[in-house]
N, C-alpha and C positions, 0 to 999 in steps of 0.2 A: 838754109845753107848760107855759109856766108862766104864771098870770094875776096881776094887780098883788092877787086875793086868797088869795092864798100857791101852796104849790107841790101842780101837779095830778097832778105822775107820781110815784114812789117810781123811785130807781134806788139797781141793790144796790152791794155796794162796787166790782167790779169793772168799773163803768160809772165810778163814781166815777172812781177810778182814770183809766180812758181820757181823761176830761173833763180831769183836772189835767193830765196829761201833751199833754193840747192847750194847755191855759193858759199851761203853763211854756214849751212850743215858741214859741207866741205871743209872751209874755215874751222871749224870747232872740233873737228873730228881730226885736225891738222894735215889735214891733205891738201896742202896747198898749191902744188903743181894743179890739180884739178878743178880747183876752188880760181885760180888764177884761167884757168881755159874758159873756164865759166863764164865769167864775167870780164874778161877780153872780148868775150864774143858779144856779149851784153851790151858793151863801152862801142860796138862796133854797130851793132842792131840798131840803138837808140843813144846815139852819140849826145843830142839836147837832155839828156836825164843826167841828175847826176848819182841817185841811189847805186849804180854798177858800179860809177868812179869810186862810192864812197866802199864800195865793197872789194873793189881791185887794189885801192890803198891800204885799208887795214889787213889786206891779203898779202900785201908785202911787204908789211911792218910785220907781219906774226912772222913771217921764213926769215926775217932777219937783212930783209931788201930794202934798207931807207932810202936811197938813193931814186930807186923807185917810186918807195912811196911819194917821196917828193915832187917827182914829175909830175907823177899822175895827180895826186892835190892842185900842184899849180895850176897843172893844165884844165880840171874843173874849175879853176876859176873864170876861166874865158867862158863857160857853158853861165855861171850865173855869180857876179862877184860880190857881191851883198850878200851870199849867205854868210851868217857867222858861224853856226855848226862847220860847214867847208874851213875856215879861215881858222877854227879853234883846233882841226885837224892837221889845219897845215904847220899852224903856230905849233901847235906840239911836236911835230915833225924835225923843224927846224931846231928845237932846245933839245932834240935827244942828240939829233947831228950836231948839233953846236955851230951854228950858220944863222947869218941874218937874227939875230936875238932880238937887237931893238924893234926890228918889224915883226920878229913874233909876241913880242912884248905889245907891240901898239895892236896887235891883231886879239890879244886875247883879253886887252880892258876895253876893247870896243864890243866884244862878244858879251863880254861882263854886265857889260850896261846896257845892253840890250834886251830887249820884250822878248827876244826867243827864250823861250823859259829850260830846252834842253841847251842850248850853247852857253847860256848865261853858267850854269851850275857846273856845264863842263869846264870851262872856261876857271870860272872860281877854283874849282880842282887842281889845275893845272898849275895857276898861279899860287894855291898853296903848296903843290909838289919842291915849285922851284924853292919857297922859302925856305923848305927845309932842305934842299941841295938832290933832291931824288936826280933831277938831269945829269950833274957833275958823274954821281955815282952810276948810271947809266955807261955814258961817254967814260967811265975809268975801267969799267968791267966789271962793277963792284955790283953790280945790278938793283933793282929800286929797293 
C-alpha cells in the first residue's frame, strides 16, 4: 500500500519486475489510465529506479501527454544523469514538442557516441528521423 506520505511496502526487484511487465501489457493493450496507476505507484515504491520512470514516460507519450512525458524524463534525470538511454528519451521528447532542440541535439550525439550500444542506435534513429523532417511533421499534425 502506498500512502500520499511515501511508499509503505519495500518490494524486491523481482516484484519490481512483475509490476513493469504489468505496465508495459497495460501500455500495449493502450490502457493507459492503468498502465499510468501502475507505475505511479512504482515511481513512488522505488523512487532510485529508473525502469518505472522510463515506463510512466512512454505511458504518456502513447495517451498523447508530452508535457508529461517531459517532466517525468527530466525529473529521472536527477535519479541518474549519465544515462544516455534517459537523455535519448528525453531528447526525443523535446523534438516532438519543439523545445530546447539544441540540448536535445547535444543530448543525442552524446548518446551517439557512446558504448551503450541500445542508446547509441536509438539515438542514430532519431537523428536520422530529424533529417528527414519526421518531428516538423509530428509538431504540424501531419504525423511521422
Amino acid at each position: 500500500m502506498i500512502s500520499r506520505y511515501g511508499a509503505l511496502v519495500d518490494i524486491d526487484d523481482s516484484e519490481m519486475r512483475l509490476m513493469l511487465e504489468c505496465g508495459q501489457f497495460l501500455l500495449e493493450t493502450q490502457q493507459h489510465d492503468r498502465a499510468i496507476r501502475v507505475y505511479e505507484g512504482l515511481v513512488a515504491m522505488v523512487p532510485d529506479k529508473l525502469s518505472p520512470r522510463f515506463g510512466l514516460g512512454h505511458t504518456y507519450t502513447a495517451s498523447g501527454h508530452r508535457q508529461k512525458a517531459k517532466r517525468v524524463f527530466e525529473q529521472a534525470l536527477s535519479v541518474n544523469e549519465e544515462d544516455f538511454l534517459l537523455k535519448t528519451y528525453l531528447a526525443e521528447t523535446y523534438l516532438v514538442l519543439g523545445v530546447k532542440e539544441t540540448e536535445a541535439f547535444d543530448m543525442l550525439e552524446a548518446a551517439a557516441a557512446s558504448d551503450d550500444a541500445e542508446a547509441h542506435a536509438y539515438a542514430r534513429a532519431l537523428l536520422d528521423a530529424q533529417d528527414v523532417g519526421v518531428f516538423e511533421r509530428i509538431r504540424s499534425g501531419d504525423g511521422a
